[in-house]
SEVEX-256618 format. One record per atom (N, C-alpha, C): y, z, x negated. Coordinates in pm, whole numbers, padded with zeros to 5 digits, always signed. Layout:
% residues N
YZX;...
***
This chain:
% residues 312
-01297-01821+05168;-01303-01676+05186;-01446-01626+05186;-01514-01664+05256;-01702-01691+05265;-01689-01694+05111;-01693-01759+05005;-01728-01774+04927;-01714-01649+04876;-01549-01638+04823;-01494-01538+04742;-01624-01371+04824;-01648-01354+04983;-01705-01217+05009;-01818-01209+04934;-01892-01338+04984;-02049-01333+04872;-02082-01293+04714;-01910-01369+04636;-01922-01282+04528;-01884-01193+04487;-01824-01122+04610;-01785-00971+04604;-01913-00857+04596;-01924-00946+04682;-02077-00844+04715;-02188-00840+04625;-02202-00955+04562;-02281-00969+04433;-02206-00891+04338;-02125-00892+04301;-02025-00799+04194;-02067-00609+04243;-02065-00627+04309;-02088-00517+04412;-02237-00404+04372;-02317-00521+04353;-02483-00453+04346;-02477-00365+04172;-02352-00425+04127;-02322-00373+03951;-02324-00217+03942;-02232-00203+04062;-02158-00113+04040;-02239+00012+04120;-02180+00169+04065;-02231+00279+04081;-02199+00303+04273;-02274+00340+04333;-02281+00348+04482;-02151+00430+04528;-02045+00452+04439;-01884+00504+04496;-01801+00402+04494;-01872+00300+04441;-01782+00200+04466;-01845+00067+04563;-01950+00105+04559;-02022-00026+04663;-01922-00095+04764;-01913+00079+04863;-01773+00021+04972;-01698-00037+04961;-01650-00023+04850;-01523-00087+04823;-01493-00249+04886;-01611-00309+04865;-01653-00434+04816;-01656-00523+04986;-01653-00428+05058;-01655-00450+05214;-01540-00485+05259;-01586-00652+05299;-01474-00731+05380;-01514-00804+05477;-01419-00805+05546;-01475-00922+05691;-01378-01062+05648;-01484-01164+05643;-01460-01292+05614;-01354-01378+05681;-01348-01346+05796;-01283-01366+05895;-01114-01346+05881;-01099-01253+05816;-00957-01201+05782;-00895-01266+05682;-00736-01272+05727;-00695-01372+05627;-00693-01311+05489;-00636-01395+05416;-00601-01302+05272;-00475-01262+05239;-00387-01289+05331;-00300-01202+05339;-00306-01057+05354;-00413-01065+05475;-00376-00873+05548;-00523-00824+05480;-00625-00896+05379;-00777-00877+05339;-00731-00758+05256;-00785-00653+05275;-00784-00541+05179;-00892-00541+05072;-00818-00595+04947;-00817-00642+04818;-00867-00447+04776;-01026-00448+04683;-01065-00361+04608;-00921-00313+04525;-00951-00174+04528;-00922-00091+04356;-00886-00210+04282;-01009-00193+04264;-01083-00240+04082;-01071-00389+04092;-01041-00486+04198;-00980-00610+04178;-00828-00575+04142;-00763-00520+04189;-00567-00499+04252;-00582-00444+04081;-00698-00441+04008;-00605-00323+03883;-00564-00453+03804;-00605-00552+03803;-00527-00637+03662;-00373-00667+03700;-00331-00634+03827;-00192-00705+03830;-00068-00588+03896;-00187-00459+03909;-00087-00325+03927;-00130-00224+03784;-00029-00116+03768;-00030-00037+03701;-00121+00024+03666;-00218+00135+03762;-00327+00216+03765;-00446+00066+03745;-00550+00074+03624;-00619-00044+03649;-00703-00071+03523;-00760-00199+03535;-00819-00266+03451;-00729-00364+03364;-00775-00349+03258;-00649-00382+03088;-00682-00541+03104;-00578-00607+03147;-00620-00756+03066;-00624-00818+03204;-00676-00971+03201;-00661-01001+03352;-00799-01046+03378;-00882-00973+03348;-01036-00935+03405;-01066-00933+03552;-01112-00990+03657;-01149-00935+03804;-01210-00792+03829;-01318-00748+03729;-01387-00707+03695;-01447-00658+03580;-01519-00533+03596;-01646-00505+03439;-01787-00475+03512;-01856-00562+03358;-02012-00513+03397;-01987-00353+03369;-02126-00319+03425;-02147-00217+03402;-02257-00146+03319;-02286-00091+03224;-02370-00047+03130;-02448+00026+03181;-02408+00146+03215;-02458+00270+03270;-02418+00327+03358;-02457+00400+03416;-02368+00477+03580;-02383+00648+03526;-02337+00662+03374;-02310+00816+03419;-02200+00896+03445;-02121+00825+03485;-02002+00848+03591;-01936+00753+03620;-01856+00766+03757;-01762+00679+03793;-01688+00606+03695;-01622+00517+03713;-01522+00443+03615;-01379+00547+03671;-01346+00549+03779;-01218+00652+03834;-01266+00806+03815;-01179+00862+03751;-01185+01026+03699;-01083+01068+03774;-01089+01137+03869;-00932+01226+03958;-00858+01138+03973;-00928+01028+04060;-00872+00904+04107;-00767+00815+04049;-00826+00802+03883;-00760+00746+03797;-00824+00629+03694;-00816+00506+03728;-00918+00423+03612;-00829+00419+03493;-00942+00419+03388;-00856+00414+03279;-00844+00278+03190;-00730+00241+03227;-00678+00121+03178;-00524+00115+03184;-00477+00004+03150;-00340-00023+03156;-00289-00140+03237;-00148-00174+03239;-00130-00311+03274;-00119-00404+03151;-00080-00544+03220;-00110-00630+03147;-00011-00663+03040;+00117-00589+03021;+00229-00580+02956;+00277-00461+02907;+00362-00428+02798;+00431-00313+02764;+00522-00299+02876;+00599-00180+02895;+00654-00147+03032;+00683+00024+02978;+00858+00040+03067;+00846+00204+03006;+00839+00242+03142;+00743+00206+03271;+00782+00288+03378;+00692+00391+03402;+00556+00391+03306;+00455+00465+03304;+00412+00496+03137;+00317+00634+03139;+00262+00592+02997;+00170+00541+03035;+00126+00457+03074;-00014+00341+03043;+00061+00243+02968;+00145+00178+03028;+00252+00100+03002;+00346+00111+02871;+00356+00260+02825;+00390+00308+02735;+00309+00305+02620;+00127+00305+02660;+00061+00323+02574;+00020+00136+02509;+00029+00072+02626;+00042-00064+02600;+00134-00128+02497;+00250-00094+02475;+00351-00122+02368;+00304-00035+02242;+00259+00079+02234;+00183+00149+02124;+00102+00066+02071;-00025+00014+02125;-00097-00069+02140;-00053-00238+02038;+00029-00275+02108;+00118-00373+02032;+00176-00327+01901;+00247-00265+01915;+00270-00179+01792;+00166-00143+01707;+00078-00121+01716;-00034-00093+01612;-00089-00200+01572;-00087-00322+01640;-00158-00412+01579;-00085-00474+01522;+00057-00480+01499;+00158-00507+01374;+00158-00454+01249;+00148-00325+01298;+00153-00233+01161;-00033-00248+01093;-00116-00246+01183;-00270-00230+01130;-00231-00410+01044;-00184-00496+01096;-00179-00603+01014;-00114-00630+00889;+00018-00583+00921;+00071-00547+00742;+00024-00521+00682;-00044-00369+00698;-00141-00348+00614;-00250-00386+00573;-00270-00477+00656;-00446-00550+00599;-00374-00657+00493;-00292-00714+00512;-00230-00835+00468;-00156-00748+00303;-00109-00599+00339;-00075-00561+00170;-00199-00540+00088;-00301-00519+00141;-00416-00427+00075;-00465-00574+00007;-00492-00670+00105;-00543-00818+00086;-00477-00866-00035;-00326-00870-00033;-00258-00922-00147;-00288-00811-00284;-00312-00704-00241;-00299-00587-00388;-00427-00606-00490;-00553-00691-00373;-00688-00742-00380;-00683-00817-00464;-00574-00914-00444;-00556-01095-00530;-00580-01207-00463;-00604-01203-00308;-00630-01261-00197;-00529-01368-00202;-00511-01473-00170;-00404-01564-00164;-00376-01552+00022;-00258-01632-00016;-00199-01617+00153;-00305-01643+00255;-00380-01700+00275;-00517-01713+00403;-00612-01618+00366;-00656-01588+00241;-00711-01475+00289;-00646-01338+00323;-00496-01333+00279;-00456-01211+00335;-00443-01202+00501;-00406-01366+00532;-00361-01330+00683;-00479-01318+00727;-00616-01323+00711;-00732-01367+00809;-00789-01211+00777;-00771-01119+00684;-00799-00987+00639;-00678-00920+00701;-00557-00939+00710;-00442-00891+00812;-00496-00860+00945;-00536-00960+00994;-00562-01016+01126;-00709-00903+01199;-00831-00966+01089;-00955-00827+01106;-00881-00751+01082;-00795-00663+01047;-00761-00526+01038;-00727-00529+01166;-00634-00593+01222;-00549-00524+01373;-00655-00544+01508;-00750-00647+01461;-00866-00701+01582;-00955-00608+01591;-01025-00660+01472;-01136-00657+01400;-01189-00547+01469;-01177-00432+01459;-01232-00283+01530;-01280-00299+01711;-01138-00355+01761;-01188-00363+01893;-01226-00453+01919;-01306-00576+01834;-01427-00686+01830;-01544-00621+01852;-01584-00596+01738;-01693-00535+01722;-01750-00427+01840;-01661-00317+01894;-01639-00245+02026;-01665-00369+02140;-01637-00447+02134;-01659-00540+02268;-01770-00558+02242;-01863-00652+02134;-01913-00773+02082;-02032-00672+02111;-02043-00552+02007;-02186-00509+01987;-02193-00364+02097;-02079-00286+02063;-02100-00146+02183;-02170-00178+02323;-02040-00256+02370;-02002-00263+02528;-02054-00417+02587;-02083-00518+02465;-02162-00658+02501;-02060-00735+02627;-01943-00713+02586;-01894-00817+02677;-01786-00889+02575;-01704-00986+02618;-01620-01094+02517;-01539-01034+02464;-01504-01040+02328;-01370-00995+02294;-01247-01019+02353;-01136-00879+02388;-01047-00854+02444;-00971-00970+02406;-00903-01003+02292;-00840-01165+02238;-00851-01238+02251;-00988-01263+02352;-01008-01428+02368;-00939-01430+02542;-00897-01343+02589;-00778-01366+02769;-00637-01269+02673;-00660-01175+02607;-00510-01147+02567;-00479-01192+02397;-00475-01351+02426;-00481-01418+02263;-00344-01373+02246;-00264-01296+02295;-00114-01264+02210;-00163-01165+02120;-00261-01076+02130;-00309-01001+02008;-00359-01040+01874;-00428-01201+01906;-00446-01308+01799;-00335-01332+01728;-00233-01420+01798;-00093-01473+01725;-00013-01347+01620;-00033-01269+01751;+00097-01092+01661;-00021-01086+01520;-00111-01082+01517;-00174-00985+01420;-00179-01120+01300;-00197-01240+01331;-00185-01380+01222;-00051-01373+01172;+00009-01383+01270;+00165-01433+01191;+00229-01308+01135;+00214-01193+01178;+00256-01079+01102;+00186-01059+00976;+00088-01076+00946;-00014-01057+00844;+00058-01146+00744;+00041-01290+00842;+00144-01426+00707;+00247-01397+00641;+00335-01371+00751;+00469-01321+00715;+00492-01210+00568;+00399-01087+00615;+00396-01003+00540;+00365-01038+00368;+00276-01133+00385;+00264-01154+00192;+00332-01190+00119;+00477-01277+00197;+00533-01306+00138;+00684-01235+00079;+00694-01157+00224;+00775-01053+00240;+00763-00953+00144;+00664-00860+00123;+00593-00753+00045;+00679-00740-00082;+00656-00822-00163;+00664-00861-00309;+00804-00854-00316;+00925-00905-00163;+01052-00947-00198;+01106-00800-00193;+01023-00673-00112;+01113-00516-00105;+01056-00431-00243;+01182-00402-00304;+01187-00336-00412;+01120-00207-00429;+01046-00153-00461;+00999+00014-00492;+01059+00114-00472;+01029+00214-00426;+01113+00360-00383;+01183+00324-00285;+01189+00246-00177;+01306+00248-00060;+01220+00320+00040;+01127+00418-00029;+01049+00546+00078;+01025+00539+00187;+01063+00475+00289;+01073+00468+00427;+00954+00329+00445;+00986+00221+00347;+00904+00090+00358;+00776+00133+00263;+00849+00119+00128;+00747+00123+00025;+00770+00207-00063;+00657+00302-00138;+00679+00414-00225;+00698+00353-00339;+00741+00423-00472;+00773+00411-00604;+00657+00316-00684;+00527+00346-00638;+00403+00259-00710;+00391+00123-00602;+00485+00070-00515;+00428-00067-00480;+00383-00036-00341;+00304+00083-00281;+00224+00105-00144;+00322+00148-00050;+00260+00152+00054;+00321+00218+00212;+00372+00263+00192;+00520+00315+00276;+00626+00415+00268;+00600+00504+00409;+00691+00583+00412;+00660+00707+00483;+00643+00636+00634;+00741+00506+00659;+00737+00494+00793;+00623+00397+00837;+00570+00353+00734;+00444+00257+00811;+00319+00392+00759;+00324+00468+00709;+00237+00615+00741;+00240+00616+00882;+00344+00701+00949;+00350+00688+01068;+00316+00632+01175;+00369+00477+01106;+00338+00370+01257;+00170+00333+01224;+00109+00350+01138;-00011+00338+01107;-00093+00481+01147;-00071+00589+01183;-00103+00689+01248;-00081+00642+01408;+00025+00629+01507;+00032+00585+01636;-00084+00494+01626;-00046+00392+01546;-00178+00308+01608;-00299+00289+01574;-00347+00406+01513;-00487+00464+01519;-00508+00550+01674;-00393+00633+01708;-00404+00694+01802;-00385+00581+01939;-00328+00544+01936;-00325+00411+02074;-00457+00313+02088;-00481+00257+01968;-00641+00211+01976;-00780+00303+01981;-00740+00436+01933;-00846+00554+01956;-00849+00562+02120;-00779+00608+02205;-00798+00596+02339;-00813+00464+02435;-00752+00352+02347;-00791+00267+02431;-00944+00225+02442;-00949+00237+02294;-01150+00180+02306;-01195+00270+02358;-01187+00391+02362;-01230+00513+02474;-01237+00472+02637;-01081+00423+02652;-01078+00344+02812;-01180+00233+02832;-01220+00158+02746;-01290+00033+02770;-01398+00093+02748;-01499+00218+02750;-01612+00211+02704;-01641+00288+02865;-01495+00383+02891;-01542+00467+03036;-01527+00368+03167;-01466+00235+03136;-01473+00155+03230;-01604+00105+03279;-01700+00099+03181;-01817+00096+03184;-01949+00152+03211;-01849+00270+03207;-01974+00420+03295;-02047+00431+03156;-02014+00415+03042;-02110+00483+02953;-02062+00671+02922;-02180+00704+02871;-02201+00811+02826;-02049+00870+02768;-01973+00973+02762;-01895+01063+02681;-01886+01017+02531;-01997+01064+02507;-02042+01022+02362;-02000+00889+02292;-02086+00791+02394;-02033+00655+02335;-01921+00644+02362;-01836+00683+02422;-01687+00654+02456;-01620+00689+02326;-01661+00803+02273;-01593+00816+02200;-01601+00785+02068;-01748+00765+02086;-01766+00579+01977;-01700+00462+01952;-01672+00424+02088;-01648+00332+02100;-01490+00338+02040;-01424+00459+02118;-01254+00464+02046;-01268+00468+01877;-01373+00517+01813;-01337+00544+01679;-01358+00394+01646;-01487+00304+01664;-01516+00213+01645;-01357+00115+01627;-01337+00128+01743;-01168+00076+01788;-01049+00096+01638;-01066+00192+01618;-00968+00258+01520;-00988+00212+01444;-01094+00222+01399;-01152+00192+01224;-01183+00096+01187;-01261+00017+01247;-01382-00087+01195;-01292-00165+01172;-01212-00234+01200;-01112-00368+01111;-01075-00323+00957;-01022-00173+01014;-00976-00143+00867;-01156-00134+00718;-01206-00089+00796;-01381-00090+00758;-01388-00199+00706;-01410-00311+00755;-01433-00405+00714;-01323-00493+00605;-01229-00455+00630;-01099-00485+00531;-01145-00425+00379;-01172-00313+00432;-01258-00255+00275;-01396-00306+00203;-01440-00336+00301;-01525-00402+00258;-01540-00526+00212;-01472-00612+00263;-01420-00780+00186;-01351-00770+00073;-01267-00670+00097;-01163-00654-00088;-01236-00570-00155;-01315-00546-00161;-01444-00431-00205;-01407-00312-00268;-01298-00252-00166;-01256-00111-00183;-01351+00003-00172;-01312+00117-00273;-01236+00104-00325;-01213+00094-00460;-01092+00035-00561;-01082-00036-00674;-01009+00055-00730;-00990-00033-00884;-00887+00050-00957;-00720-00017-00897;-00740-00086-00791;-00608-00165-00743;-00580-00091-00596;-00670-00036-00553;-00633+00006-00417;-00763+00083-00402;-00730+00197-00290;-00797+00306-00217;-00867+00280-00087;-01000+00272-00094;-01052+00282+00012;-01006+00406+00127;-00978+00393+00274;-00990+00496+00306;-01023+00519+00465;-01138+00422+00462;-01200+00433+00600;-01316+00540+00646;-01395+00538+00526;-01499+00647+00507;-01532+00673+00362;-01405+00690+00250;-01416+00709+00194;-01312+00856+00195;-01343+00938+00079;-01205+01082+00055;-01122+01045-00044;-01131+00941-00135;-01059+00854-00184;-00851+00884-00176;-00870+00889-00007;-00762+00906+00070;-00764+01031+00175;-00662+01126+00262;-00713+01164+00318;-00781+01095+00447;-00813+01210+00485;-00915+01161+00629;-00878+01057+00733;-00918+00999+00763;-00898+00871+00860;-00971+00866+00962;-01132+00822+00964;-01197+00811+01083;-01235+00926+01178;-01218+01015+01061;-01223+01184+01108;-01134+01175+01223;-01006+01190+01142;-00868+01158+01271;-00921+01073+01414;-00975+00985+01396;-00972+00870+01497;-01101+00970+01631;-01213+01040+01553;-01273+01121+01614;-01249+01179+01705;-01149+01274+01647;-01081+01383+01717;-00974+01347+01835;-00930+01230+01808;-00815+01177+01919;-00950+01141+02018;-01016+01028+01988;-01122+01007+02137;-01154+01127+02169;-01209+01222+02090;-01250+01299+02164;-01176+01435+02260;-01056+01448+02196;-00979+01507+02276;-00907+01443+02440;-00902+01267+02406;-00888+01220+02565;-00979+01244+02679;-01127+01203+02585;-01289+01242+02718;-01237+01428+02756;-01197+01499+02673;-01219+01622+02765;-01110+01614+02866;-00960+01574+02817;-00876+01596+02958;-00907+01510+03038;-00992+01391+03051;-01071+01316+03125;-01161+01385+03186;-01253+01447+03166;-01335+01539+03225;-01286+01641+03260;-01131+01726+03279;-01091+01813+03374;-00980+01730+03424;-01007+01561+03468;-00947+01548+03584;-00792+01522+03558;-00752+01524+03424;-00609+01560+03377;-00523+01359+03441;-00414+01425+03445;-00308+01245+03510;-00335+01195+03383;-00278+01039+03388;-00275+01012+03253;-00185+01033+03182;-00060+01045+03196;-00002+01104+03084;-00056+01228+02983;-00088+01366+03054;-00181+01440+02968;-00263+01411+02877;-00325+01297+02949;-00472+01305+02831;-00401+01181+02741;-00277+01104+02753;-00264+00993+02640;-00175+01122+02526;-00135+01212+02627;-00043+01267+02555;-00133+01383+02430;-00285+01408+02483;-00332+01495+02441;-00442+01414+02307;-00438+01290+02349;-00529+01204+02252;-00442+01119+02149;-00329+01100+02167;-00171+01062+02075;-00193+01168+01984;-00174+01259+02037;-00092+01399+01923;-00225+01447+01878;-00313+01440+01912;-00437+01497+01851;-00449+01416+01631;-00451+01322+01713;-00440+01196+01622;-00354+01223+01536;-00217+01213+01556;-00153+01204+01462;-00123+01339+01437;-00152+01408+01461;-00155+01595+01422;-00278+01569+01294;-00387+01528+01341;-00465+01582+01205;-00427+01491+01138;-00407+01365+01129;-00313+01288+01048;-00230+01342+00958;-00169+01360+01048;-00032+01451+00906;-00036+01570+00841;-00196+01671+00972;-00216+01777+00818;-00315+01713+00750;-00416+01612+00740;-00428+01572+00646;-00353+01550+00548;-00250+01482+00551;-00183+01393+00409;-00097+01547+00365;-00050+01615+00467;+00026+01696+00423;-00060+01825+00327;-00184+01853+00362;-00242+01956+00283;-00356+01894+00196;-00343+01705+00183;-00444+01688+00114;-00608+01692+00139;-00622+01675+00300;-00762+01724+00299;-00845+01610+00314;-00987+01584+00298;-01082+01458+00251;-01216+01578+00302;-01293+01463+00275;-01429+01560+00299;-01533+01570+00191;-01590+01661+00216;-01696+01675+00050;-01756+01500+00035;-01786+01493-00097;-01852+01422-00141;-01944+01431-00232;-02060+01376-00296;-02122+01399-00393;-02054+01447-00555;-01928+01371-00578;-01885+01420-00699;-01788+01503-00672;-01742+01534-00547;-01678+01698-00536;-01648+01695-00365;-01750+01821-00403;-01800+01920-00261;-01680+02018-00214;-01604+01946-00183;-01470+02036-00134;-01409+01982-00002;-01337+01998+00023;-01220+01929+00134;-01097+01901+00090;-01126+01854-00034;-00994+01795-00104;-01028+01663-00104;-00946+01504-00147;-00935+01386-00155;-00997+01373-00251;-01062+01315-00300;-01065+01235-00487;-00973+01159-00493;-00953+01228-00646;-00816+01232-00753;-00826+01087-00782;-00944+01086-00845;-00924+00935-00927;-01055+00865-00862;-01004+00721-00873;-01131+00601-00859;-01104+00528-01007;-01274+00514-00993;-01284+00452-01136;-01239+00269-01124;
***
């Protein structure tokens, strides 16, 4: 118990002076009746820290990690008794669908089965790597929740072989030319929006800046798919770039606007349902008036807010 207080208290000197207290225990007490921190109790209750972490460093102290006495994280499972819990199965869900798609784009490339699954795989990771690795400098989330490893490999595998066996025009899977159908549109919108707020949560766990938070969520969103484009060296006359390209409509734009619509109901204090509910629909709102009105952003060979028509 001696032990465990000393490195409480060292854990302790991290953190912004609202939470110092916290950290205050008498050694003496068993651990039964020891009143266990917040911010320890969050990996194995609801309100909390994502993953089974004790703890986060801390970057910066320009605000609390708790906003209207709320940390932003999830539990360690999908669950419908909350939306954190709710947003956790989103979460899962996106990194199925972000993998199909790395794994169709990979095959449309000429990729053979390992490179599609390992380009599958960076698509559904890949974003919130990089968000750990270089933003926030702590380990990637996959290496304590490796079920995000397995889902995003074996779905990716699965998928190349699958792909080729569903016929054209069944609209819902796959459109008339071979690509996405209306419903992995969709589930590929949610889980831009579920990884847009979560890398948002992991950046405010950290007391960074607004700003970077909402770096950090786009970072989250995009960068697998980013880099997916960039290994198949989209975009081609075989496939559409459309991470930061107008190629397609808007994408990282989207991913923008969702982080940044969670930091404000975060900053008035909002429960979490509000702000998942306000950083969800943000997302997939400009999402769908994108595709639906066609909009992209200027580019050098046309200065409009329309897509480009053609790639050479």
């Amino acid at each position: 118990m001696c032990a465990l207080h000393i490195g409480m208290r060292r854990l302790s000197s991290n953190f912004p002076k609202t939470f110092r207290g916290i950290f205050a225990s008498d050694c003496s007490k068993n651990l039964n009746t020891m009143k266990i921190p917040t911010i320890l109790r969050a990996s194995t209750t609801l309100v909390g820290v994502e993953g089974p972490y004790p703890s986060y460093p801390v970057l910066q102290s320009y605000k609390p990690a708790a906003i209207g006495n709320v940390i932003d994280g999830m539990p360690r499972y999908p669950s419908f008794n909350s939306a954190a819990g709710i947003l956790r199965g989103s979460d899962y869900f996106g990194t199925v669908i972000f993998a199909i798609s790395g794994s169709i784009t990979a095959g449309s490339c000429g990729l053979d089965v390992f490179g599609a699954s390992v380009i599958g795989t960076i698509t559904a990771i890949g974003g919130g790597t990089i968000r750990d690795a270089i933003i926030l400098h702590k380990q990637p989330f996959w290496v304590n929740e490796v079920e995000y490893f397995y889902m995003a490999f074996i779905t990716a595998f699965l998928t190349f072989f699958a792909w080729p066996l569903i016929p054209n025009n069944t609209s819902l899977i796959k459109d008339d030319k071979g690509g996405e159908g209306s419903a992995l549109w969709f589930g590929d919108a949610i889980g831009v929006g579920a990884f847009t707020i979560i890398g948002a949560m992991n950046a405010c766990r950290m007391c960074v800046h607004p700003g970077l938070a909402v770096v950090a969520g786009t970072v989250t969103a995009t960068f697998g798919g980013l880099t997916r484009d960039i290994i198949c060296g989209l975009p081609s006359s075989n496939s559409r770039g459309r991470i930061l390209h107008s190629n397609s409509d808007i994408y990282a734009t989207t991913a923008a606007i969702g982080a940044s619509s969670y930091m404000i109901m975060r900053k008035l204090k909002c429960a979490m349902p509000i702000r998942l509910i306000f950083g969800l629909g943000s997302t997939i709102g400009a999402r769908y008036l994108a595709k639906v009105y066609d909009i992209g952003l200027p580019t050098w060979d046309q200065m409009d807010m329309k897509t480009t028509k053609s790639v050479e």
